[in-house]
mmCIF file of the C-alpha atoms, coordinates in Angstrom:
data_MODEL
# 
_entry.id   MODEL 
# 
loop_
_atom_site.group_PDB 
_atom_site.id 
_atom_site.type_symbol 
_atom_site.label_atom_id 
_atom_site.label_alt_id 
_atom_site.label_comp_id 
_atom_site.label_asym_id 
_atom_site.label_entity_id 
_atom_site.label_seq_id 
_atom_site.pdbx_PDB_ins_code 
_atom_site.Cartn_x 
_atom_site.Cartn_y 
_atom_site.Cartn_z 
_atom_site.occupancy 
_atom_site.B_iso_or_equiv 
_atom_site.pdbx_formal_charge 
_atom_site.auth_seq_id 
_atom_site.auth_comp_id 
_atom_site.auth_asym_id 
_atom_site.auth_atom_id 
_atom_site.pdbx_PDB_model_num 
ATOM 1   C CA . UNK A 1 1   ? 26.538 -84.489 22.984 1.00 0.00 ? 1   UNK A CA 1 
ATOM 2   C CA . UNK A 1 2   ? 24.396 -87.525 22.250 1.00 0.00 ? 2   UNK A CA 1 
ATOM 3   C CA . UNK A 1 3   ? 26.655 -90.262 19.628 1.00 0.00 ? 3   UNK A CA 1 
ATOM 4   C CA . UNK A 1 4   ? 29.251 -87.650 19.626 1.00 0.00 ? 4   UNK A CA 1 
ATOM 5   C CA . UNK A 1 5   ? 32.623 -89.835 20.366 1.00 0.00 ? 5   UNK A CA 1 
ATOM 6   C CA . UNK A 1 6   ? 34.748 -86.941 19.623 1.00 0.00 ? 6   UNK A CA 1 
ATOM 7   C CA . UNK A 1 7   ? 33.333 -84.060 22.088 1.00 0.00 ? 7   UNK A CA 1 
ATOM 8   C CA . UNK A 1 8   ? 33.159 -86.725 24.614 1.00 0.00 ? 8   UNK A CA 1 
ATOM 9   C CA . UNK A 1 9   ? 36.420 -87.514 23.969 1.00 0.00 ? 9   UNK A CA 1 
ATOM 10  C CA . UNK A 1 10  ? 37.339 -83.638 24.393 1.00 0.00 ? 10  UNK A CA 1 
ATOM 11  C CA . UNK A 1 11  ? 35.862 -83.268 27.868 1.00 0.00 ? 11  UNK A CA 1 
ATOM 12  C CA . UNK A 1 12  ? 37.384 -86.579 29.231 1.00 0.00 ? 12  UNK A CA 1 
ATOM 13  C CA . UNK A 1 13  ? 40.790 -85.127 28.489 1.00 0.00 ? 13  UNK A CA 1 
ATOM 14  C CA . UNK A 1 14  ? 41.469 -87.675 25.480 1.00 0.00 ? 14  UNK A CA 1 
ATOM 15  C CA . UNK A 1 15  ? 43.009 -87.730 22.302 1.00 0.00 ? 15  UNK A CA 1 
ATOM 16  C CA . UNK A 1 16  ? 40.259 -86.297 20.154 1.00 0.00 ? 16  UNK A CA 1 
ATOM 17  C CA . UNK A 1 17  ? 39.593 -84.517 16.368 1.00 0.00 ? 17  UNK A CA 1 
ATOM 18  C CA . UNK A 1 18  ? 38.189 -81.013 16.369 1.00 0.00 ? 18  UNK A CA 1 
ATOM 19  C CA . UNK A 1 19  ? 37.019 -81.585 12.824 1.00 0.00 ? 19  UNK A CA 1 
ATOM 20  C CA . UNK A 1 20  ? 34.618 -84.596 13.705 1.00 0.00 ? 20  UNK A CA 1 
ATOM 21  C CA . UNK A 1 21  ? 32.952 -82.952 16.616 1.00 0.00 ? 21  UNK A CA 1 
ATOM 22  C CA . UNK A 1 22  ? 29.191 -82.583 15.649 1.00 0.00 ? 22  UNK A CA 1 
ATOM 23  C CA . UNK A 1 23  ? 28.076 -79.223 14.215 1.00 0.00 ? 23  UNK A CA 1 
ATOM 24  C CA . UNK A 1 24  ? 25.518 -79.113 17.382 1.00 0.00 ? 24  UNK A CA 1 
ATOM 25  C CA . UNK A 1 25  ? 28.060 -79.019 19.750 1.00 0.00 ? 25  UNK A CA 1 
ATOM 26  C CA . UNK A 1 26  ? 30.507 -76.986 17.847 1.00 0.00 ? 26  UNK A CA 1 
ATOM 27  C CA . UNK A 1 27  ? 32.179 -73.999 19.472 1.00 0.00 ? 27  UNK A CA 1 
ATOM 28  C CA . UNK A 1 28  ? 30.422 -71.410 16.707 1.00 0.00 ? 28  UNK A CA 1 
ATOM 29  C CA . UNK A 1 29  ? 27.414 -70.787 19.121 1.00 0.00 ? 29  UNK A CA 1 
ATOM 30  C CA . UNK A 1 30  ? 29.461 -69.650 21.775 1.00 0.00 ? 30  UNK A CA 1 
ATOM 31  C CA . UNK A 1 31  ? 32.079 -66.993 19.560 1.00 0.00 ? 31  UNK A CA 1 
ATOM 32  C CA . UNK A 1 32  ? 28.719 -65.372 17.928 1.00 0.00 ? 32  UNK A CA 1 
ATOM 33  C CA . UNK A 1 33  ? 28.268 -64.796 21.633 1.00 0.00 ? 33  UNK A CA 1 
ATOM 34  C CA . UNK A 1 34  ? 31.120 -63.445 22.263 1.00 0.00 ? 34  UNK A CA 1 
ATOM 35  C CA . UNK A 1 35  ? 31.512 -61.375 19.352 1.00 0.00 ? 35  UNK A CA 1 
ATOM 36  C CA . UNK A 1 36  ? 28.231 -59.853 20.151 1.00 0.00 ? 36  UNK A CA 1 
ATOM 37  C CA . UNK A 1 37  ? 30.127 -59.085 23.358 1.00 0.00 ? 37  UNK A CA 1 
ATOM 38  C CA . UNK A 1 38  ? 32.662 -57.651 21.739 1.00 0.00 ? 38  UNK A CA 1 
ATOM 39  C CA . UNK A 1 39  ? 30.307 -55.290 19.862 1.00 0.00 ? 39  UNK A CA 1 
ATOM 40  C CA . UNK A 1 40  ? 28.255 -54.062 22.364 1.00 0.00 ? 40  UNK A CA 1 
ATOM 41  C CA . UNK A 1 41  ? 28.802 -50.585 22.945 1.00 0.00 ? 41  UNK A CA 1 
ATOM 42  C CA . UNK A 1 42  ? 30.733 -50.054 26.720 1.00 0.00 ? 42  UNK A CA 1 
ATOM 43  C CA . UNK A 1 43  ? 28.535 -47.451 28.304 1.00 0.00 ? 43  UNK A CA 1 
ATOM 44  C CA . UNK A 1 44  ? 25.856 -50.976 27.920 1.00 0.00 ? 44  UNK A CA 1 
ATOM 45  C CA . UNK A 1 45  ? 27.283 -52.910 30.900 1.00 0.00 ? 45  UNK A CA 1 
ATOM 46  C CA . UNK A 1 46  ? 23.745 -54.627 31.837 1.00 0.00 ? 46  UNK A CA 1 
ATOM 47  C CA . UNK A 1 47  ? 23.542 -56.087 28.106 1.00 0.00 ? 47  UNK A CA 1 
ATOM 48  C CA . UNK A 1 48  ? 27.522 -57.103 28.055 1.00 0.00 ? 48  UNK A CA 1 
ATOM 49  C CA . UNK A 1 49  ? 26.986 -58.993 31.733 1.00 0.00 ? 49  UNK A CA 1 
ATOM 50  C CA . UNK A 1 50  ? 23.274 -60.376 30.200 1.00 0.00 ? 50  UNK A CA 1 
ATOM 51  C CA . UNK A 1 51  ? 25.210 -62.143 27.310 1.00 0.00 ? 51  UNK A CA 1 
ATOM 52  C CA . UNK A 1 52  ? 27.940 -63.396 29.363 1.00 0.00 ? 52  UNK A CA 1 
ATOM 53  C CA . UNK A 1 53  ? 25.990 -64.970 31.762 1.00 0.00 ? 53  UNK A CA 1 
ATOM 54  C CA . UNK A 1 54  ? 24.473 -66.593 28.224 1.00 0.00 ? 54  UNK A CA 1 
ATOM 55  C CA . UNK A 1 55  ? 27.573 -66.851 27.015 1.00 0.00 ? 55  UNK A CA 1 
ATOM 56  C CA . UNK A 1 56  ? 29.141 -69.259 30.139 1.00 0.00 ? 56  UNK A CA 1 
ATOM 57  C CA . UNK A 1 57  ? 28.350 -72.466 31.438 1.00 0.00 ? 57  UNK A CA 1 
ATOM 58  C CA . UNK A 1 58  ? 27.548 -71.399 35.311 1.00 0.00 ? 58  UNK A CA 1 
ATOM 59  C CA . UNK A 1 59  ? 28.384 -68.168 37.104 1.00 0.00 ? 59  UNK A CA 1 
ATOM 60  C CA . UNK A 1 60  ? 27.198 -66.519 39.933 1.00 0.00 ? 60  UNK A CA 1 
ATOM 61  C CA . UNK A 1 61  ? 25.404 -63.188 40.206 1.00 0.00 ? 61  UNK A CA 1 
ATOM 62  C CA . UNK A 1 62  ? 28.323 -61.054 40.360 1.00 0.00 ? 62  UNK A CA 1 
ATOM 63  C CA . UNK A 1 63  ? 30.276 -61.315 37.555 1.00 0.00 ? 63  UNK A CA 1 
ATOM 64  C CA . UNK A 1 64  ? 31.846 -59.361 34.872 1.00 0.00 ? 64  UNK A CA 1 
ATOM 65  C CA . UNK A 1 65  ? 34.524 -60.158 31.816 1.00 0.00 ? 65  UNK A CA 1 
ATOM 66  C CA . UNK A 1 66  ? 35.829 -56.252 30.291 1.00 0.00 ? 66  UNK A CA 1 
ATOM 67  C CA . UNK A 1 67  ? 35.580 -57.038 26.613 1.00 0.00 ? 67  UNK A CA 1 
ATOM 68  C CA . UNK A 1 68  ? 37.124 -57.728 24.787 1.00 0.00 ? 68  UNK A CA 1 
ATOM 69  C CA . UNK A 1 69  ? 37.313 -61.515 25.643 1.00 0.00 ? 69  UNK A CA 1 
ATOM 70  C CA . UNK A 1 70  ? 37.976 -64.179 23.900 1.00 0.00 ? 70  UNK A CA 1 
ATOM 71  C CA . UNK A 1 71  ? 36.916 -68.089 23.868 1.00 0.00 ? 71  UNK A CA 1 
ATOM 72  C CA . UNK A 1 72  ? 36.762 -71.419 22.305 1.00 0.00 ? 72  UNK A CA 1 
ATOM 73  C CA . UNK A 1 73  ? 33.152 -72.935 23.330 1.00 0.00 ? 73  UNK A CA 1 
ATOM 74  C CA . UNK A 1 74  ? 32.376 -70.446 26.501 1.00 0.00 ? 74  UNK A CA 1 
ATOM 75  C CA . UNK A 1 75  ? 29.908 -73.273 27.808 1.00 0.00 ? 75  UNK A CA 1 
ATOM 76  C CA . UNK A 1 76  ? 32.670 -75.406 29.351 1.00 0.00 ? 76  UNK A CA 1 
ATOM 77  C CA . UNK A 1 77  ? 34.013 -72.044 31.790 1.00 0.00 ? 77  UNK A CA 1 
ATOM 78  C CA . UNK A 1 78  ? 32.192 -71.990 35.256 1.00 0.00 ? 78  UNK A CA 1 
ATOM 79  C CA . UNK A 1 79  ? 32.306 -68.801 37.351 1.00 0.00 ? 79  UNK A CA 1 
ATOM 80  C CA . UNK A 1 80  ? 31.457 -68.167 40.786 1.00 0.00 ? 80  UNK A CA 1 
ATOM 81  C CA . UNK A 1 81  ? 30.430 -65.160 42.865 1.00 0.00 ? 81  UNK A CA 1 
ATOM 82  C CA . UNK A 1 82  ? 32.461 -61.615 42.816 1.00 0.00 ? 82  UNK A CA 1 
ATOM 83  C CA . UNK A 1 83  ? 34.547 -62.349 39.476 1.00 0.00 ? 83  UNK A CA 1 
ATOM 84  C CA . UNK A 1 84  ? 35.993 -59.774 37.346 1.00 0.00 ? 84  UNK A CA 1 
ATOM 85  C CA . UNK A 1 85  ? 38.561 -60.070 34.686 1.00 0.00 ? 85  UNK A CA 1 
ATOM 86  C CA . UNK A 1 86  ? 40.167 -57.324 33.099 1.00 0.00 ? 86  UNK A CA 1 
ATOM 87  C CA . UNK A 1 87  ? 40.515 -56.594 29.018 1.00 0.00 ? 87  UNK A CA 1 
ATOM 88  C CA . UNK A 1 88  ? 41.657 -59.207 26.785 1.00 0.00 ? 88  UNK A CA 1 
ATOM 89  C CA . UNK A 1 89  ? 41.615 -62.003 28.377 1.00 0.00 ? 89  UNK A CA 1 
ATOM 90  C CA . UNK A 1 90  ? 41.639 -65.969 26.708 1.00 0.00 ? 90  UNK A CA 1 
ATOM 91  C CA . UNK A 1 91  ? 39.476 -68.856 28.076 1.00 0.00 ? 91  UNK A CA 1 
ATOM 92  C CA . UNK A 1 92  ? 40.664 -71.615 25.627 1.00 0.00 ? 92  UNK A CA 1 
ATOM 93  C CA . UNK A 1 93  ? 38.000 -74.061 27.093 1.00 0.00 ? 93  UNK A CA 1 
ATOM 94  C CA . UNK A 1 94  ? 38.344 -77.276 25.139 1.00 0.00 ? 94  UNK A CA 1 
ATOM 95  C CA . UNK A 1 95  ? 38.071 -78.333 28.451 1.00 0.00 ? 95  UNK A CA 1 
ATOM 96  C CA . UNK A 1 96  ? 36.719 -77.138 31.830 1.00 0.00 ? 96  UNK A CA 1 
ATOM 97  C CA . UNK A 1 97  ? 37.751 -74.161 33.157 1.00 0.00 ? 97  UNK A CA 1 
ATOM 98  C CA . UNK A 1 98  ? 36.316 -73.696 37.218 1.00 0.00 ? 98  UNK A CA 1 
ATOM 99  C CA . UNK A 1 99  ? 36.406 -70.391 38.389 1.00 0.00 ? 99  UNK A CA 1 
ATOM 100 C CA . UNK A 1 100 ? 35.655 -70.091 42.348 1.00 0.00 ? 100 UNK A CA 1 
ATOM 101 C CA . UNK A 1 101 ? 34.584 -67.064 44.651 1.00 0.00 ? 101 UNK A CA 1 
ATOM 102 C CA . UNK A 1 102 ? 35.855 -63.907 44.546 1.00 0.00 ? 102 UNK A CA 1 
ATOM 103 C CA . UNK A 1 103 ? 38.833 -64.150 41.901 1.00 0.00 ? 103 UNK A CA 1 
ATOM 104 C CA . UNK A 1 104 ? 40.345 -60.604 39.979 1.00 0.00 ? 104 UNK A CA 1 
ATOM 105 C CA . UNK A 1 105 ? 42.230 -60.925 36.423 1.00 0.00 ? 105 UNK A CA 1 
ATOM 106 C CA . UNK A 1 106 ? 44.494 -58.483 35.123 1.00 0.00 ? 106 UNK A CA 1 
ATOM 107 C CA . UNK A 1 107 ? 44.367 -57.307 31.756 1.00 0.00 ? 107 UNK A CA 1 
ATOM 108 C CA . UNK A 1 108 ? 45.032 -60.423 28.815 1.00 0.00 ? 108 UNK A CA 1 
ATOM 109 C CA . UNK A 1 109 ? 45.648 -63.496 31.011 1.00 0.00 ? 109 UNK A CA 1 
ATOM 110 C CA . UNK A 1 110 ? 45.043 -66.247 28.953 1.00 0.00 ? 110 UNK A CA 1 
ATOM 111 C CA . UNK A 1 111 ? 43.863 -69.626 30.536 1.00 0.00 ? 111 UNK A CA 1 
ATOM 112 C CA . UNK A 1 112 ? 44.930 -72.444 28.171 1.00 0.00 ? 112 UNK A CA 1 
ATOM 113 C CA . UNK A 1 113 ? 42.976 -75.915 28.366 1.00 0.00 ? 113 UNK A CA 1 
ATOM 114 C CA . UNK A 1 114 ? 44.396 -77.303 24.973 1.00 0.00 ? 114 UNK A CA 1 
ATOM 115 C CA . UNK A 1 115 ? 47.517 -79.914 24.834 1.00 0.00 ? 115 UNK A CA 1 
ATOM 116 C CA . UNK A 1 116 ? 49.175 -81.295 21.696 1.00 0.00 ? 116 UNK A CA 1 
ATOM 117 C CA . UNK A 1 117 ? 51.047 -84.752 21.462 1.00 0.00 ? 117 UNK A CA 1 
ATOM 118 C CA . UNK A 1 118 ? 55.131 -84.721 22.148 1.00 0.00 ? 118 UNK A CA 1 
ATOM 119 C CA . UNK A 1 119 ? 54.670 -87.058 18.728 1.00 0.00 ? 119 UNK A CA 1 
ATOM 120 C CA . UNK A 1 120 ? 54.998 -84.560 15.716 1.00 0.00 ? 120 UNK A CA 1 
ATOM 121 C CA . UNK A 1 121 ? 53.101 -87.516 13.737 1.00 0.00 ? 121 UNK A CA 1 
ATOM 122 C CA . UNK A 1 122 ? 50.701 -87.749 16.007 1.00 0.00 ? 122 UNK A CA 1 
ATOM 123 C CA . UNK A 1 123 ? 50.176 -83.892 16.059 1.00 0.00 ? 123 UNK A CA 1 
ATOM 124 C CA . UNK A 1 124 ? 50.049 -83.893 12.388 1.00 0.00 ? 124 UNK A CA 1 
ATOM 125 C CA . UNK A 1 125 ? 46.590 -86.452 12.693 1.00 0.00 ? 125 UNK A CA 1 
ATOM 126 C CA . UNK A 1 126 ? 45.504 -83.250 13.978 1.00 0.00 ? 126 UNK A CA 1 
ATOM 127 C CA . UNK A 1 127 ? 44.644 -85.280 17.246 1.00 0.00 ? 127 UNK A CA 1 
ATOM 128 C CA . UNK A 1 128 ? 44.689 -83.009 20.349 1.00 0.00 ? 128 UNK A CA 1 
ATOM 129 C CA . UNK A 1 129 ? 43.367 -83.194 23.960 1.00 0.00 ? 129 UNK A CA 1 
ATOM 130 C CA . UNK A 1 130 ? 42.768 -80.964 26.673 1.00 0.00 ? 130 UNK A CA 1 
ATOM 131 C CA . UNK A 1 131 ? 42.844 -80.925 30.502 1.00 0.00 ? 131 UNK A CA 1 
ATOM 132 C CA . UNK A 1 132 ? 40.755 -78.686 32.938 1.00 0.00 ? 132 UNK A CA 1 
ATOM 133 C CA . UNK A 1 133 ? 42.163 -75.936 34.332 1.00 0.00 ? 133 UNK A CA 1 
ATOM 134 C CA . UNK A 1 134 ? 40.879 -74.834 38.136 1.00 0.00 ? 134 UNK A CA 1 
ATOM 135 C CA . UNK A 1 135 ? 41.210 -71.656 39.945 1.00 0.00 ? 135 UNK A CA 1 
ATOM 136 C CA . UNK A 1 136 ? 39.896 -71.551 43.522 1.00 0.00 ? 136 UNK A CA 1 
ATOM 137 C CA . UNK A 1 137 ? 38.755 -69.035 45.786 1.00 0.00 ? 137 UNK A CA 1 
ATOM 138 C CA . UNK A 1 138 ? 40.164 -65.586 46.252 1.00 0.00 ? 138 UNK A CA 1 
ATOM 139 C CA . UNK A 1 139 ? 42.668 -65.689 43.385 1.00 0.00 ? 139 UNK A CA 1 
ATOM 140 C CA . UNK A 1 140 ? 44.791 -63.022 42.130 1.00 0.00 ? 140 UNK A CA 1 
ATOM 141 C CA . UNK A 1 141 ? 46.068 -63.395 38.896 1.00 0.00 ? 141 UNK A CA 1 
ATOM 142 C CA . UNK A 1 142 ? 48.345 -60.488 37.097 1.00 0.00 ? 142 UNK A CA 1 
ATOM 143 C CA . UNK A 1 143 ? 48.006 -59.078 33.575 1.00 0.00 ? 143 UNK A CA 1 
ATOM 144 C CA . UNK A 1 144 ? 49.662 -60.977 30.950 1.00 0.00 ? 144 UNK A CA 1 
ATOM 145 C CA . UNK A 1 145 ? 50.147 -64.047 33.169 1.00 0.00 ? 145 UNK A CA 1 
ATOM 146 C CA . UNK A 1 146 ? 49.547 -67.601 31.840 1.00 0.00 ? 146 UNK A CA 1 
ATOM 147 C CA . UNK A 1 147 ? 47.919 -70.536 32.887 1.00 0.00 ? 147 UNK A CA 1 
ATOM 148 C CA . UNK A 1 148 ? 49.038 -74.163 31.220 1.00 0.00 ? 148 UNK A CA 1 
ATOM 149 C CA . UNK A 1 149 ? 46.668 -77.115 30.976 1.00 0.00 ? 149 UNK A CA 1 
ATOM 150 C CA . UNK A 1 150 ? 45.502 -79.569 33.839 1.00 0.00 ? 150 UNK A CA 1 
ATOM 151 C CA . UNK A 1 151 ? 46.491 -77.032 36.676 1.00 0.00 ? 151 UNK A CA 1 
ATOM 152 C CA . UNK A 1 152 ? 44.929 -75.946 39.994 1.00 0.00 ? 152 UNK A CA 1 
ATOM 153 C CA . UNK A 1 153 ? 45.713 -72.412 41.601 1.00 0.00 ? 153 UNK A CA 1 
ATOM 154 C CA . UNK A 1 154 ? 45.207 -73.047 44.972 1.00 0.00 ? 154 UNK A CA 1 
ATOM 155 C CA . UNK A 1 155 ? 42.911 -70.834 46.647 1.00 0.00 ? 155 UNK A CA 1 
ATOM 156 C CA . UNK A 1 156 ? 44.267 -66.953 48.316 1.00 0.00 ? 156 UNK A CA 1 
ATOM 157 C CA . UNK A 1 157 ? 47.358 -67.228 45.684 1.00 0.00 ? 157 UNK A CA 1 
ATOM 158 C CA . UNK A 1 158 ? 48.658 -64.473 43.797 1.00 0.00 ? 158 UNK A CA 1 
ATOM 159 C CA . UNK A 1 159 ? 49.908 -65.267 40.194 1.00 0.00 ? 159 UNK A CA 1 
ATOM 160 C CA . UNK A 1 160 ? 52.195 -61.911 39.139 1.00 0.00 ? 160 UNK A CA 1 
ATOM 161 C CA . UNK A 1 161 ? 51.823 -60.452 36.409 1.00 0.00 ? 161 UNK A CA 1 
ATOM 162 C CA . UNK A 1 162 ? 53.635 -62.106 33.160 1.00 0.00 ? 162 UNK A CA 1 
ATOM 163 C CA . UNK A 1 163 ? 54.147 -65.698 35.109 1.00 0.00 ? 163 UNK A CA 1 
ATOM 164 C CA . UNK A 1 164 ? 53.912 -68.483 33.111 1.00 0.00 ? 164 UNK A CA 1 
ATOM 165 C CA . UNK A 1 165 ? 52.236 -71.363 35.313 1.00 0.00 ? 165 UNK A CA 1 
ATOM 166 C CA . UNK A 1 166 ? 53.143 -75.145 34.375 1.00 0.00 ? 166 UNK A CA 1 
ATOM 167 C CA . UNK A 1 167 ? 52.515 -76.369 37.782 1.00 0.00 ? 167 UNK A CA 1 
ATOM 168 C CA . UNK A 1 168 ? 49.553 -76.315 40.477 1.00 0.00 ? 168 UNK A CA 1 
ATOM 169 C CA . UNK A 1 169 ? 49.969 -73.259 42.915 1.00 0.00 ? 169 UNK A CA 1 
ATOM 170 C CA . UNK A 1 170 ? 49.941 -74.057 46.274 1.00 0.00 ? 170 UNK A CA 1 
ATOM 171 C CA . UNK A 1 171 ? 47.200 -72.054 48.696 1.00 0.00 ? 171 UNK A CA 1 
ATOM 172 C CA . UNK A 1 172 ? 48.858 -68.837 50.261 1.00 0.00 ? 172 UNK A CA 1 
ATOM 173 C CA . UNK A 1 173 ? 51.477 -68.410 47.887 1.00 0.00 ? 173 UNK A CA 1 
ATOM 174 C CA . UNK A 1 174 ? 52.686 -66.053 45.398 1.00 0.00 ? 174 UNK A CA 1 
ATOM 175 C CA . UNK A 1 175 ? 54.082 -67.325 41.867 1.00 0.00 ? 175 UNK A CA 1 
ATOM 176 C CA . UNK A 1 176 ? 56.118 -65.643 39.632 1.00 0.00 ? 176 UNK A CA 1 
ATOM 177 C CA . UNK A 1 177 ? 58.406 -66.192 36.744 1.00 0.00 ? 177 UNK A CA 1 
ATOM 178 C CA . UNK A 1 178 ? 58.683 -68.128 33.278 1.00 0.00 ? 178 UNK A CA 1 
ATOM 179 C CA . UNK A 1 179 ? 58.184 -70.848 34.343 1.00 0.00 ? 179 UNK A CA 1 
ATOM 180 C CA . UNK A 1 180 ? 56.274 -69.789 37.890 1.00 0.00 ? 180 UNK A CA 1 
ATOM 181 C CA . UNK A 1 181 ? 58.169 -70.785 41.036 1.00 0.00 ? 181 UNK A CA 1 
ATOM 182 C CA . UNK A 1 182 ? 56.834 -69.776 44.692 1.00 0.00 ? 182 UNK A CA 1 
ATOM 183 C CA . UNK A 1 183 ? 58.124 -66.409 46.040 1.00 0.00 ? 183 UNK A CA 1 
ATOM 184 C CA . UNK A 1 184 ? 56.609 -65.661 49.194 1.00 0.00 ? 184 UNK A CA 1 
ATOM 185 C CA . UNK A 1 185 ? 54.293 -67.743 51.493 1.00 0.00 ? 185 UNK A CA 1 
ATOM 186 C CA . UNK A 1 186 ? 51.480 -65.220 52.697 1.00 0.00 ? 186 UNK A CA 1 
ATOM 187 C CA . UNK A 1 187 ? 51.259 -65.330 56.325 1.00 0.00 ? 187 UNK A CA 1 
ATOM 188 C CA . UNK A 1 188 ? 49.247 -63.982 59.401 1.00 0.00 ? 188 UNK A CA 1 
ATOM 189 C CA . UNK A 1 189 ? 51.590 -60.939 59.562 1.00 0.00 ? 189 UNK A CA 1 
ATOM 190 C CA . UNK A 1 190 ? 50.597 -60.465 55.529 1.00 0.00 ? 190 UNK A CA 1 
ATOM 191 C CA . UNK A 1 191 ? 47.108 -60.597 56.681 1.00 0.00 ? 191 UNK A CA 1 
ATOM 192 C CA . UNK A 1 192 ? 47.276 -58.380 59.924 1.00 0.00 ? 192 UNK A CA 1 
ATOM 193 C CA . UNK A 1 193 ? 49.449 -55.320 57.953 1.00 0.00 ? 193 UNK A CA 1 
ATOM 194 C CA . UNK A 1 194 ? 47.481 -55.143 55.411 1.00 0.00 ? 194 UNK A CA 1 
ATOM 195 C CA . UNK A 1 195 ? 44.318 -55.446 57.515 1.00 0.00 ? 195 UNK A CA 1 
ATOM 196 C CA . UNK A 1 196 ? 46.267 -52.382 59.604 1.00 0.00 ? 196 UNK A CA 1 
ATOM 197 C CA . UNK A 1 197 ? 45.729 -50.595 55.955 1.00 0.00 ? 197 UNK A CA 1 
ATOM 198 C CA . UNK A 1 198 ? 42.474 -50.809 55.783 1.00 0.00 ? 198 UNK A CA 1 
ATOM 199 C CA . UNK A 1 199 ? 41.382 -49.466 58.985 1.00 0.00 ? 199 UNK A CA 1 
ATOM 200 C CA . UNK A 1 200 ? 43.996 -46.855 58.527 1.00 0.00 ? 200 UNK A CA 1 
ATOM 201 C CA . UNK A 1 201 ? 42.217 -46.148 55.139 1.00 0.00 ? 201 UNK A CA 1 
ATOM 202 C CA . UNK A 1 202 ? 38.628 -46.097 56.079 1.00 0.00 ? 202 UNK A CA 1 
ATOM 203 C CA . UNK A 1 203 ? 39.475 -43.797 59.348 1.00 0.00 ? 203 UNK A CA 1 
ATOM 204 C CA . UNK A 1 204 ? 41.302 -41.233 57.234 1.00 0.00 ? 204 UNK A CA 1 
ATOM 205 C CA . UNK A 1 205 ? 38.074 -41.402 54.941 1.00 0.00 ? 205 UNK A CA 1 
ATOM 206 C CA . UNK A 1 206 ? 35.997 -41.340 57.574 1.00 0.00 ? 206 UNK A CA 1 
ATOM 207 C CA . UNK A 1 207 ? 37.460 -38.245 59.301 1.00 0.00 ? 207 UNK A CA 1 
ATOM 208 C CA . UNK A 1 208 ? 37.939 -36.340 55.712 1.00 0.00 ? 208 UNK A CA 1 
ATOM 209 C CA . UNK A 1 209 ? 34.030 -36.596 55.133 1.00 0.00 ? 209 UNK A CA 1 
ATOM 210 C CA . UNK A 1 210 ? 33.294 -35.324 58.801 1.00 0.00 ? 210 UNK A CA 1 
ATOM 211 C CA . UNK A 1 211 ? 35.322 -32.565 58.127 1.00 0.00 ? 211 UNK A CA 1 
ATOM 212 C CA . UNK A 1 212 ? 33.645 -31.478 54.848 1.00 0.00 ? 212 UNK A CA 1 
# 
C-alpha cells in the first residue's frame, strides 16, 4: 500500500484507476483464493472454511461462505462471529465490506461496493470509486437481494429476498422491493410469538424423544 496513490485512493472512497493500482496490492491474490475455494471438493468443509478465513480480511471463528463465492480483493470484507452465506454470493469489495455477529445470506446476494461517475466522460477515464458497505448484527438478508454502495443495514433487519437496497435500513425493520422500502417494524409481540414457537418446538421435541 506503500506510494500507492491509487489503492489509497480506492479505500478512501475517491475517484481512483484500477489499472494504476500496484501489482502488490492487486486483487489477483485474493481470486486465486477464491478459485481454490471454488475447487475444493464439498464433502472438504475444514479446507473450504481454512482458505476463507485466508481468503478475508478479519472474521471470527464461526464462519462459513457455500461456494461458490465470488470477490474482487477478499482482504477488504470483515466478518464476525456465527456468519453463513448461502451459494453464489458477490462481495465486490473495492471497498470495505463489515460484516457483524450473527448475520445469514440467502443464496446469490450480491454486496456491491463499486460506484461509477453520473459523467459518461468521466466514466470513460475509466475513473471509479467505491464506498463501504456495513451490515450489523443479527441480519437477515434474502436470496437474490442486493445491496448498493455506502449503505448500513441496521442491526435485527430483514432484507427479503430479491430487494434492491439504495438506502440504509433502519434497526428492526423489514425491507423489501426494487428499490427497498420498510414493510413492517419488528416489535415485542414479533419477538414474544415467535419466542412462543420455539418453546412450543423444543417441548414437542422433547416429548417425541421421551416417548421413543
Amino acid at each position: 500500500m506503500l506510494n500507492d496513490f491509487d489503492y489509497t485512493q480506492m479505500l478512501k472512497g475517491e475517484l481512483y484507476l484500477a489499472h494504476d493500482i500496484h501489482e502488490t496490492n492487486s486483487s489477483k491474490h485474493g481470486k486465486i483464493i477464491a478459485q481454490k475455494i471454488n475447487q475444493t471438493p464439498i464433502e472438504n468443509s475444514e479446507e473450504i472454511i481454512r482458505l476463507e478465513k485466508e481468503l478475508f480480511g478479519h472474521t471470527g471463528e464461526n464462519i462459513y461462505v457455500h461456494p461458490p463465492l465470488h470477490i474482487d480483493y477478499g482482504r477488504h470484507i470483515n466478518i464476525g462471529e456465527n456468519f453463513y452465506a448461502n451459494m453464489d454470493c458477490i462481495f465486490l469489495d473495492v471497498n470495505y465490506i463489515n460484516i457483524g455477529n450473527n448475520v445469514m445470506f440467502g443464496p446469490r446476494v450480491s454486496l456491491y461496493t463499486a460506484g461509477h461517475p453520473l459523467d459518461p466522460t468521466i466514466r470513460n477515464d475509466q475513473l471509479e470509486f467505491g464506498q463501504a458497505i456495513n451490515i450489523e448484527d443479527n441480519v437477515w438478508i434474502g436470496g437474490s437481494a442486493t445491496i448498493l454502495p455506502g449503505l448500513t443495514v441496521g442491526k435485527n433487519s430483514i432484507v427479503a429476498a430479491g430487494a434492491i437496497v439504495t438506502k440504509n435500513v433502519p434497526p428492526n425493520t423489514v425491507v423489501a422491493g426494487n428499490p427497498a422500502k420498510i414493510i413492517k417494524h419488528i416489535t415485542k409481540d414479533d419477538y414474544e410469538k415467535w419466542d412462543q414457537l420455539k418453546t412450543e418446538y423444543y417441548k414437542k421435541k422433547l416429548s417425541l424423544k421421551n416417548d421413543a
